[in-house]
Structures are given as structure tokens and as C-alpha cells.
C-alpha positions in Angstrom: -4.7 -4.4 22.7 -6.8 -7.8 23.0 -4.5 -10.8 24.1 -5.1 -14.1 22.5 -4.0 -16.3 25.2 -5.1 -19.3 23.3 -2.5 -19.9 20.8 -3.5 -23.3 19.6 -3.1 -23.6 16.2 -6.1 -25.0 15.3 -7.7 -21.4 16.8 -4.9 -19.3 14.6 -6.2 -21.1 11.7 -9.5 -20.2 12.6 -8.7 -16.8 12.9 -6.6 -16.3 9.4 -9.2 -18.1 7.3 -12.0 -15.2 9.3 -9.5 -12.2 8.5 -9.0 -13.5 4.8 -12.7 -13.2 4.6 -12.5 -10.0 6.0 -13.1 -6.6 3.0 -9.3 -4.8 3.0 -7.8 -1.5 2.3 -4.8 -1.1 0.4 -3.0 2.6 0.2 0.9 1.9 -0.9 1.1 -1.2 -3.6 3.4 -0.6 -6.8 2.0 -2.1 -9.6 5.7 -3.4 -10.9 6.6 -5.1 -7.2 3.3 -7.5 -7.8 3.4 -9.1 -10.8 2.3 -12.4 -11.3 5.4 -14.4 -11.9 4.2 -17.0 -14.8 3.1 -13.7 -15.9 6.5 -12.1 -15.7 8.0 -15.2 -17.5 5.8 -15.0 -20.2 6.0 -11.3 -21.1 9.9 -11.9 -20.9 9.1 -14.5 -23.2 7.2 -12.3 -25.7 9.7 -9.2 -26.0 13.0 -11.2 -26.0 13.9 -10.5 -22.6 16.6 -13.0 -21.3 18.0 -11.5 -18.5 15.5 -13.8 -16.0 17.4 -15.4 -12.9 15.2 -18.3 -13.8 12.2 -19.1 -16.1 10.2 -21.3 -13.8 7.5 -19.5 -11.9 7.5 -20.8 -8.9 11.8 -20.4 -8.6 11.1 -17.3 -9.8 8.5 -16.0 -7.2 11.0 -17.1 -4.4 14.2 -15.1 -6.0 12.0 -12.3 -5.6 11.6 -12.5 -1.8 15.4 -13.9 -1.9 16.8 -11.1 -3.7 14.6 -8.5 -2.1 15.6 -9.9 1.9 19.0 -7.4 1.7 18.1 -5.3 4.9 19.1 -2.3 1.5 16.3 -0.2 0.2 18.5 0.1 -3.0 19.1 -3.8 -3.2 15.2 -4.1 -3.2 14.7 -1.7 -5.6 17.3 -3.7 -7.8 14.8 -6.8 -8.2 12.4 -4.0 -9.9 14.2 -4.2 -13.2 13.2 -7.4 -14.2 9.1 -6.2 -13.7 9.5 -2.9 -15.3 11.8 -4.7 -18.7 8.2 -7.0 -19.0 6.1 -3.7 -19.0 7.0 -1.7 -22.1 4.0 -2.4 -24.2 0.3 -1.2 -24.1 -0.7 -4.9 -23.6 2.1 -6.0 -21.1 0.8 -3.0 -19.2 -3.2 -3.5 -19.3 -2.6 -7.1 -18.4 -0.3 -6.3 -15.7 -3.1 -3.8 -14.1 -5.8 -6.3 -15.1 -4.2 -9.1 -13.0 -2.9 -7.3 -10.1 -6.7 -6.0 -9.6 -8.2 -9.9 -9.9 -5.4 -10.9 -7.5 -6.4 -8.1 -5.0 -9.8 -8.6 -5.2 -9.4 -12.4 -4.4 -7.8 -11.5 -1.3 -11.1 -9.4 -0.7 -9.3 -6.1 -0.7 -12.4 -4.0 -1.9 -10.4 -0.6 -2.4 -7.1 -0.6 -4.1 -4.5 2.1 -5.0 -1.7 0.9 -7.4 1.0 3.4 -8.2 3.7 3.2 -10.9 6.1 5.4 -12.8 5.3 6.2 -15.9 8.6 7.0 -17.0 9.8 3.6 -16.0 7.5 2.1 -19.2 8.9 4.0 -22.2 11.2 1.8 -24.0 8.7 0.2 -26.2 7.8 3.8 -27.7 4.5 4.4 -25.6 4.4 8.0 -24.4 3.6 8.7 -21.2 0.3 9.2 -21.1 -0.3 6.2 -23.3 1.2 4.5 -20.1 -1.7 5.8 -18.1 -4.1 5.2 -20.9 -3.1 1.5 -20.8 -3.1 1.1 -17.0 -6.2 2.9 -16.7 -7.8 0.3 -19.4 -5.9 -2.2 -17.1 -8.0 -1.0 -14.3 -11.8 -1.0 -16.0 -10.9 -4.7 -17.0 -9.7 -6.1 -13.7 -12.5 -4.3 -12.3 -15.2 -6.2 -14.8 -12.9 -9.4 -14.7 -13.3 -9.2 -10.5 -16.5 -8.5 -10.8 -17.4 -11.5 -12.7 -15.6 -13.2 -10.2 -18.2 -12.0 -7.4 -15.9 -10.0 -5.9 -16.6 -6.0 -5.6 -12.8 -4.0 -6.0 -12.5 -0.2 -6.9 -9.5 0.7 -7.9 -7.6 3.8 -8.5 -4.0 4.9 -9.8 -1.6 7.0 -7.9 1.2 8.4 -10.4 4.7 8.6 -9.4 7.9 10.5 -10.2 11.4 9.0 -9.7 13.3 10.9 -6.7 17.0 10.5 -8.6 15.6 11.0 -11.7 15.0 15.0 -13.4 11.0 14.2 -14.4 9.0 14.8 -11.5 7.9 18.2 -12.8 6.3 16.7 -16.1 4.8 13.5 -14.5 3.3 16.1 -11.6 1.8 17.7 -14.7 0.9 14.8 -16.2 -1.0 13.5 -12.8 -2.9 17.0 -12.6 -4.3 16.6 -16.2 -5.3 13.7 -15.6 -6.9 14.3 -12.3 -9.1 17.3 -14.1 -8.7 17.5 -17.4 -9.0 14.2 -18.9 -12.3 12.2 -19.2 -10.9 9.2 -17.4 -13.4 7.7 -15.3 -11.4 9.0 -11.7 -9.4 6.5 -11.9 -5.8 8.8 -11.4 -6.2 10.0 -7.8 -3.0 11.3 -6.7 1.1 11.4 -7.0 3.7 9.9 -5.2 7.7 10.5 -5.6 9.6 6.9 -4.8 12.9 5.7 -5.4 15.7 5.8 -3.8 15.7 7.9 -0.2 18.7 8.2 1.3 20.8 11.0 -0.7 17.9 11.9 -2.8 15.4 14.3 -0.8 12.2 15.3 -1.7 12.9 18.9 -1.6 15.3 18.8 -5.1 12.0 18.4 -6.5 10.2 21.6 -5.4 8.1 22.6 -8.7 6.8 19.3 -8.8 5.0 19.3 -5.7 4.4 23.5 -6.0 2.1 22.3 -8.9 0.5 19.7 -7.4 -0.6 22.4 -4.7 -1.2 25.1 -6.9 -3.9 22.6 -9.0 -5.1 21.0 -6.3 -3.9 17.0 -6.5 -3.2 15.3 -3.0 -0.2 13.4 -3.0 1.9 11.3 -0.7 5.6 10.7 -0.2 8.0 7.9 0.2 9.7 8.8 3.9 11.4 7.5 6.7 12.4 4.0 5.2 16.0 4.5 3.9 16.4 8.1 5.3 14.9 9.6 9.0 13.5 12.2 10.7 14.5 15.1 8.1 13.0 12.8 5.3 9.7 12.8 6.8 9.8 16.5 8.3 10.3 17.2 4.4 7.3 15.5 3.1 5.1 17.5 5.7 6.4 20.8 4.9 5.9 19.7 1.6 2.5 19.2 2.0 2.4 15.6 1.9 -1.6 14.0 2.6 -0.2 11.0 3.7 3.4 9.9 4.2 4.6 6.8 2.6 5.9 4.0 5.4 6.8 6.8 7.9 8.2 4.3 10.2 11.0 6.2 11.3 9.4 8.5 12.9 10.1 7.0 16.2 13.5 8.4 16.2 11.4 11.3 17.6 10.7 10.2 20.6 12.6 10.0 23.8 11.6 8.0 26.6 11.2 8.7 30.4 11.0 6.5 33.5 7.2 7.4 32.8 6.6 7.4 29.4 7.1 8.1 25.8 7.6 11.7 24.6 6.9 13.3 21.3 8.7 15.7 19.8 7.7 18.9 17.2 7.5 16.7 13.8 6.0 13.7 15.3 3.3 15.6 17.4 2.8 17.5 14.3 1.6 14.3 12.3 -0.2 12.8 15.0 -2.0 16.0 16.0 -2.9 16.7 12.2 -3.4 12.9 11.7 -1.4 12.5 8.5 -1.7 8.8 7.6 1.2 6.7 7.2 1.1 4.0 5.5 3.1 1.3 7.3 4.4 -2.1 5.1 5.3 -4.1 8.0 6.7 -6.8 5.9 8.8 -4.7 3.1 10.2 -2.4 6.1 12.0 -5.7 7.7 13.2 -6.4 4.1 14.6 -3.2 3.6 15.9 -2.7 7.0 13.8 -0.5 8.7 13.9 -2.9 11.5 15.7 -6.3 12.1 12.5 -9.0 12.5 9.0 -7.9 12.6 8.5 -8.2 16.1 10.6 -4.6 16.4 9.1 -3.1 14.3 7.4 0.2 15.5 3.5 -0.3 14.1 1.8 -1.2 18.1 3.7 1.7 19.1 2.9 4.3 16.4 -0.2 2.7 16.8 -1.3 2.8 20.5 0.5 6.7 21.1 -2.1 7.8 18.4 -0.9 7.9 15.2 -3.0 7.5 12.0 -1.3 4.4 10.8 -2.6 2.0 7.8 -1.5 -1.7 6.9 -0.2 -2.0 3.5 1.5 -4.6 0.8 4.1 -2.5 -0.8 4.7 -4.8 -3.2 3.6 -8.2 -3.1 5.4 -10.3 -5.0 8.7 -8.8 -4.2 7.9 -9.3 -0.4 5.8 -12.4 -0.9 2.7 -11.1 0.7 -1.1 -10.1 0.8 -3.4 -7.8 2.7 -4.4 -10.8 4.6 -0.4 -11.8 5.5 -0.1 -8.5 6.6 -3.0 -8.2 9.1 -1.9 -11.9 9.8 1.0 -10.0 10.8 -0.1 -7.7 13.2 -2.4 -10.4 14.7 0.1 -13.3 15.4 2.8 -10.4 16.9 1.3 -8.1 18.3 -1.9 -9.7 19.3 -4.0 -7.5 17.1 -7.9 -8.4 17.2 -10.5 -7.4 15.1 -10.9 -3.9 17.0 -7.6 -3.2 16.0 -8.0 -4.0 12.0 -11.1 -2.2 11.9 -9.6 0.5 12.7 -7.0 0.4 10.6 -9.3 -0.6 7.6 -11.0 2.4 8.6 -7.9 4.5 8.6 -6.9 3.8 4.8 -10.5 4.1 3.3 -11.2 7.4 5.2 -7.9 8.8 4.0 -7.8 7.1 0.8 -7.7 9.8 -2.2 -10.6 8.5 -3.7 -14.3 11.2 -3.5 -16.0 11.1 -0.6 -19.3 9.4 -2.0 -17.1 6.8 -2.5 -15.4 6.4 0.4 -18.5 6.4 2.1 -20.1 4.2 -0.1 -17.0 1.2 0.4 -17.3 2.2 4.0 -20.9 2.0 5.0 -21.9 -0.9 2.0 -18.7 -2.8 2.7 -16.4 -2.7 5.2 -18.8 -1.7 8.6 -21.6 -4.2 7.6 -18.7 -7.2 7.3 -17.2 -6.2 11.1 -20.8 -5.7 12.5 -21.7 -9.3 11.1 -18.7 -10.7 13.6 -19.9 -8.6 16.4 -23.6 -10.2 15.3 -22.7 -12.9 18.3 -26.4 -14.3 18.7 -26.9 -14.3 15.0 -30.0 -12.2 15.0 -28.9 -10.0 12.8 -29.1 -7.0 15.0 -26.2 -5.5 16.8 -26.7 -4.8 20.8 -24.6 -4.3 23.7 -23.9 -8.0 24.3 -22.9 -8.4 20.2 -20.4 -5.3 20.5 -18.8 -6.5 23.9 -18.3 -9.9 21.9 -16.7 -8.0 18.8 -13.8 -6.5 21.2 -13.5 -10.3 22.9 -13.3 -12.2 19.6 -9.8 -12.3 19.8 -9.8 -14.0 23.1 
């Protein structure tokens, strides 16, 4: 950990408008928890949808985070079915994608992974792969529309079946043909299985994720935020790549005079370095943990564990990438060290090819960290520039 001993707030400022410039990572963001919300009003506006709380943006962005502050996974997952009634046409649904990619990108987040449920966008008649036809066109637009912005995003799609719901086996097969069959530019990547935890476990969904083996698709798992350690044993034996939030995987430690001690499933992920991918923010919402400053990321963190930084859903939890680093910075006393790693983290475990995780990685992210360590401004990194990159947060 660096310190930051000086806490003036003229150096905070400082350091938020640095990390803001900073290129970002994002693993775990659902499309339908970041919705614009003048865009939400007007979509409502467009298919007769009157079930609004309010129809003034800005009142409505803060219901959102109102609404969503329950300390109940299944009271934030409530606020959901205003986004998902707005998303129901091929339009609503490529401007949705569009959008979220722009607002990403403005936040410098240079790699993206936005995952939905197609079954959740069916009432308007679309089928289900016209769902991913439409977010997919969603994506090649927000990509250009960034672009033309001067900003440089790649996104991809991550598909995802509902854990209550009976359709995980046809959106797995869904996800696998469009991971090999279809000619779809790469943008589907991978599957997810959300909803609500506690009382639904992964394992009632068996043939879903025995095809998703059996073709070869990665996918990751919603685990320990509403449910515990037997959640997120089940995603490994699963074969979960990366475990969605994870937090809850302290309750597998016990602690000595001495130190901290791991048990079987929690030495298994760190050993094996299965990601998690933390949402600091959403997990306080949810109640994961009371106020930020418990929450377990520094520890997870510091005992070894692959952890990532992610949104979850940012307009239901009122955040960005750069809030979220912010985060870590201001409570735990993260430094640029510390992001850089966990920037690292998400793009080397993101589900995207390798070229192109290499490509974002050695074209994006390491040249914008070595440009801070760059303390003489030579444009050449030394020994004095590197020692000044792990003091920057001094």
C-alpha cells in the first residue's frame, strides 16, 4: 500500500482529475443498470410506458441510487424493471448499447464488457437473437460514435441467463452460436447467469454450463453477494473463468494472533487465480458490507487474490470507472501501483483474444502508466522515473 499523508483537498482533486485521465477496464457492467436517464424517460415516452417514479431526469437518476440503497440484492434488482420495460424494441436496444459505449468511453474506459439478458427484451416480439443482433449493432455504433469522439473503446457482450428463471439452457446455446457460428464481428465473448442468489444456486442449471464446456465458451458467475461460501465453491466447480463480485469469500478465512488463514475454496481461487470481479460500490448497496470502508477489496487484495474494479451498474449505483478507483484511492489509500495492477488484472483476464488483449495492453494501458512514472519528462523510463511512479501517491 502507498499512504497519502497529504490529504489536502486541493491534492485529492489533483489526483481524481489524473485517474479520470487514466485508460480503464471494465469486466461486470449490465447494460440495463446504466441507462442514461433522459434516455430512459424518453423511451418510456415512446412505448407508452407510465409506470416512471418520475419523468424528470435528473429526479429520476437519484431514485435510482435511492431505490437501489436497500442493503437487499432483490430490492436492487427491483429498480431493473423500469430499464428492461424501455428496452423491448430493436431501436431502444441499439441506442441503449450505443450510448452506454460513448458514456464509457468518456470516462476513458478503453475495454468494455456489457452483459444483458436476452430473455429480459422479448415483449416487443424481437426473438432472441434479434436481441443480440440489435446490441451487437448497438456496439459497432457506439464504437464509431466514440471513436469520433477521439476516444479508442472496444467493446464486447457477455450473454446472460436468469438464475430463477427455466432458460439458461437455450441462452447458453444461444451464447455458443454466437461465439462460433455466427459472423459477428467477436463481439459475444462469454455467458454469465445473474439474478437473484440467495435460494437460487447455480447448480439447478447444470446443462447450461455442461454446454458451455463441452463448446468451449468461458463464462463467469454471479457469487458471493447475496449468498456465501457454497455460492462461490459452486461457480468453481462449475467451471466458472472468473467469479462475479466474489466478495464473500472472506468468510473463509479464520484469523490467528499471527495472521490470516485460507481455507480449501479460497486457496483454490487464489492459487488458480480466478478473477473476481469486485463492485465496491453496488456491494455496500446490496449489503455485502455496511459502508465502504469494510468492505473486503485491500484485503482480498493484499493476501493475493486476482481482484478487478468494476461498475456493476452505473446508473443504478450512481457511479463510473473513475468513482470506483476514486474509491479505492480515498479509503484505502490506493496509488497508482495499485490501479495498475488491477487495470492489468481485468484486461489480462478479460474474455476478449489474446491479440487483443495485448494490443489494449501494450498500445494503451502500459504506455499511459509509464507516462506518470516519465518523472523528468524525457520520455524515457529509468530507475529514478519507476521509484517516482510507486511515490506518486505520496
Amino acid at each position: 500500500m502507498y499512504n497519502t499523508p497529504d490529504t489536502r483537498p486541493e491534492t485529492k482533486q489533483a489526483v481524481e482529475e489524473v485517474v479520470a485521465t487514466l485508460p480503464k477496464v471494465v469486466l461486470h457492467d449490465h447494460l440495463d443498470g446504466g441507462l442514461r436517464p433522459g434516455t430512459i424517460v424518453e423511451l418510456a415516452a415512446e412505448c407508452g410506458y407510465d409506470q416512471l417514479p418520475t419523468t424528470d431526469p435528473d429526479e429520476l437518476g437519484t431514485w435510482f441510487v435511492q431505490a437501489a440503497n436497500s442493503g437487499s440484492l432483490p430490492k436492487y434488482l427491483e429498480t431493473f424493471q423500469h430499464t428492461t420495460a424501455v428496452m423491448q424494441t430493436r431501436d431502444a436496444l441499439i441506442r441503449v448499447t450505443r450510448e452506454a459505449i460513448e458514456d464509457l468511453a468518456a470516462d476513458n474506459v478503453v475495454y468494455a464488457e456489457l452483459r444483458y439478458a436476452p430473455e429480459l427484451h422479448l415483449a416487443g416480439g424481437l426473438s432472441m437473437r434479434e436481441v443480440v443482433e440489435a446490441t451487437i449493432a448497438g456496439c459497432a455504433e457506439g464504437e464509431r460514435a466514440a471513436a469520433e469522439a477521439g476516444k479508442d473503446i472496444t467493446a464486447r457482450l457477455i450473454l446472460t441467463g436468469m438464475r430463477h428463471a427455466d432458460n439458461t439452457a437455450a441462452v447458453a446455446e444461444l451464447t455458443a452460436d454466437a461465439v462460433a457460428d455466427w459472423d459477428l464481428d467477436n463481439y459475444v465473448v462469454g455467458f454469465d447467469i445473474a439474478g437473484a442468489e440467495d435460494g437460487f444456486p447455480a447448480s439447478g442449471h447444470a446443462e447450461a454450463f455442461a454446454t458451455l464446456r463441452q463448446r468451449l465458451v468461458p463464462f463467469t458467475i454471479h457469487a458471493g453477494e447475496a449468498a456465501g461460501l457454497e455460492s462461490i465453491k459452486e461457480a468453481v466447480q462449475l467451471g466458472a473463468a472468473r467469479i462475479g463480485h466474489g466478495a464473500r469469500l472472506y468468510e473463509d478465512f479464520s484469523a490467528s494472533d499471527l495472521c490470516i488463514e485460507l481455507s480449501q475454496v479460497s486457496s483454490y481461487i487464489r492459487d488458480r487465480r480466478i478473477p473476481l470481479e469486485l463492485c465496491p460500490t453496488s456491494n455496500v448497496q446490496t449489503g455485502v458490507c455496511d459502508d465502504i470502508a469494510d468492505h473486503p477489496f485491500p484485503l482480498l487484495f493484499d493476501l493475493g487474490f486476482t481482484c478487478t474494479v468494476n461498475t456493476d451498474n452505473r446508473l443504478v449505483s450512481g457511479t463510473t470507472m473513475t468513482k470506483e478507483m476514486m474509491l479505492l484511492v480515498n479509503t484505502f489509500d490506493y496509488g497508482y501501483p495499485e490501479l495498475f495492477q488491477l487495470t492489468a488484472n481485468a484486461i489480462d483476464n478479460a474474455f476478449a483474444d489474446l491479440p487483443t488483449r495485448e494490443r489494449i495492453m501494450d498500445t494503451v494501458v502500459y504506455p499511459a502508466y509509464m507516462a506518470l512514472a516519465d518523472a523528468d519528462g524525457d520520455g524515457e523510463i529509468d530507475s529514478t522515473d519507476a521509484e517516482e511512479l510507486h511515490l506518486s501517491m505520496d
